[in-house]
C-alpha angles and dihedrals in degrees: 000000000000127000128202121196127188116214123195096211098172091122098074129189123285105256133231120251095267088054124075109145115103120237133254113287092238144009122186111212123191115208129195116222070225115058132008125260124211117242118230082243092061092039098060092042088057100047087045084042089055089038097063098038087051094045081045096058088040083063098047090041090052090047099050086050095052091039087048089045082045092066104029072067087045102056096021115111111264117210109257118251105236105207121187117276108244106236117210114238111283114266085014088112097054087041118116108247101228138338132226119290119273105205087330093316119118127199118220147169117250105285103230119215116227095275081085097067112088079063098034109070110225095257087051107051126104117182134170090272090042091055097045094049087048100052086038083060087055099047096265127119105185118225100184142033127204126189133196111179121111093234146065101210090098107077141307129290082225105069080073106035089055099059093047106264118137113234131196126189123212116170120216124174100223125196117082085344112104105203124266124266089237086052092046089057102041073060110052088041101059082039089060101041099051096047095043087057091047087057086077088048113101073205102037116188135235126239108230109208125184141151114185107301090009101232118084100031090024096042091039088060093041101055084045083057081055105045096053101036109033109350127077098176123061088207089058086047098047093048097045085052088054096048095051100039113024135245088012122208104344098180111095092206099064087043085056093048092055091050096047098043083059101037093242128147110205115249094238096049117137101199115193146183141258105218090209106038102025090225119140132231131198134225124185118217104212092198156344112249111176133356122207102355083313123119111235094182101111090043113111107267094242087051090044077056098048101048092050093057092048097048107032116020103032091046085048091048091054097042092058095045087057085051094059097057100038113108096198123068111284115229089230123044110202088184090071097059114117086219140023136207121239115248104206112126121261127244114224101228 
């Protein structure tokens, strides 16, 4: 025998908090006395019940694939990011190192941190660590630092600053650029300074100076330190540079500078005239080499200088002031030489 049975079900369920629609107003359900039969109520509840647990393993389903693709990424070989290999200065590898001290103050090329050495073969590198190991060989530890580049690609301040060496940086361009008086003086200053306070040391320090190959800009504030503090002569400078660190300053212009900052003409100046204008131009001769069909070149260099003043510019001297009190007509007229040789003493070097 069959039952039916009429619900009102127009009070529905209180919903969860993701659903928010109102059910139907009213639902007929037929029930067996044999078997059940499943209310709308139920039945909603169900289908939202399978809903949630299907939308629930999309979601895990969706997460292990992101977290697999995550780590496929992950392990999966990146292209290699090919930077540009830093080159060392031209000429910088056949370059001397350092030279000798001059008064506790050492030349050097540019030392080049290890971002160089995909371009500096191993016999040819020459970093910060490298430097100091080297002058510590020879007896030095090095107290400050001075650079001269106009850059800051070479290496970090800090290689020095964190061992304890004090490092000053004065820019100079370089080139055909002479530095700068206000830079010449920044750097005999702190020349002067360090090495005054290493007089009281029972170990006193060196000052390592370099620009990039450590000769023209190296070798021009140098022989500045040397003016003012020891040297009275730019000739004698110049040559004790050269002799510690060869071939010394090669750039005329920075030579010139030197002589004219300190009003000096240069002993082995020819100096000659222009017929039209009058003006004078001046010509420097490097060296004797041979006097008198004899060769003078293994000689001594100050001897080379002496006896080129004694044989060729005093006898000159005399002969023209002859000149200028004979009456009679001199068998060689001096006036008529298209150049002259300057008559200012030489310094022996």
């Amino acid at each position: 025998m069959t039952f039916y049975t009429n619900m009102d079900l127009n009070a529905s369920p209180v919903p969860d908090d993701d659903e928010q629609q109102p059910y139907d107003d009213s639902v007929e359900v037929g029930y067996a006395q044999t078997e059940h039969v499943e209310s709308a109520v139920a039945t909603l509840r169900r289908e939202r019940e399978e809903r949630r647990k299907r939308l629930k393993r999309e979601q895990q389903d969706d997460g292990s694939r992101l977290h697999s693709q995550q780590i496929r990424n992950d392990y999966a070989p990146q292209p290699k990011r090919h930077s540009r290999i830093k080159e060392a200065p031209q000429g910088w590898l056949d370059c001397p190192a350092f030279g000798e001290p001059i008064d506790k103050i050492i030349p050097s090329k540019v030392p080049l941190d290890e971002t160089f050495n995909e371009s500096v073969p191993p016999g040819k590198r020459y970093s910060s660590k490298q430097l100091v190991n080297k002058q510590r060989k020879a007896g030095r530890e090095i107290g400050l630092v001075i650079d001269l580049t106009n850059t800051t690609r070479y290496y970090s301040p800090a290689e020095w600053t964190k061992q304890g060496t004090k490092y000053a940086k004065i820019a100079c361009k370089g080139r055909d650029a002479v530095p700068d008086n206000e830079s010449v003086n920044k750097f005999v200053y702190e020349a002067m300074m360090f090495l005054d306070r290493q007089k009281q040391s029972k170990n006193p320090k060196y000052i390592l100076v370099h620009c990039t190959h450590g000769h023209n800009r190296t070798g021009f504030m140098i022989i500045h330190y040397l003016m003012r503090t020891h040297v009275s002569c730019v000739a004698e400078a110049i040559s004790i540079f050269a002799q510690r660190r060869p071939p010394g300053i090669y750039k005329r212009d920075y030579i010139e500078a030197l002589y004219s900052f300190y009003h000096e003409v240069p002993d082995n100046m020819i100096i000659d005239t222009v017929p039209d204008s009058g003006l004078k131009r001046r010509y420097l001769a490097y060296d004797l080499m041979a006097l008198g069909s004899v060769s003078k070149t293994r000689l001594p260099f100050s001897e080379r200088w002496k006896m080129l003043e004694d044989e060729i510019i005093q006898p000159r001297n005399n002969e023209k002031g002859l000149e200028r009190g004979a009456k009679s007509n001199p068998l060689y007229k001096y006036d008529m030489e298209l150049f002259s040789v300057s008559d200012s003493s030489i310094s022996e070097l």
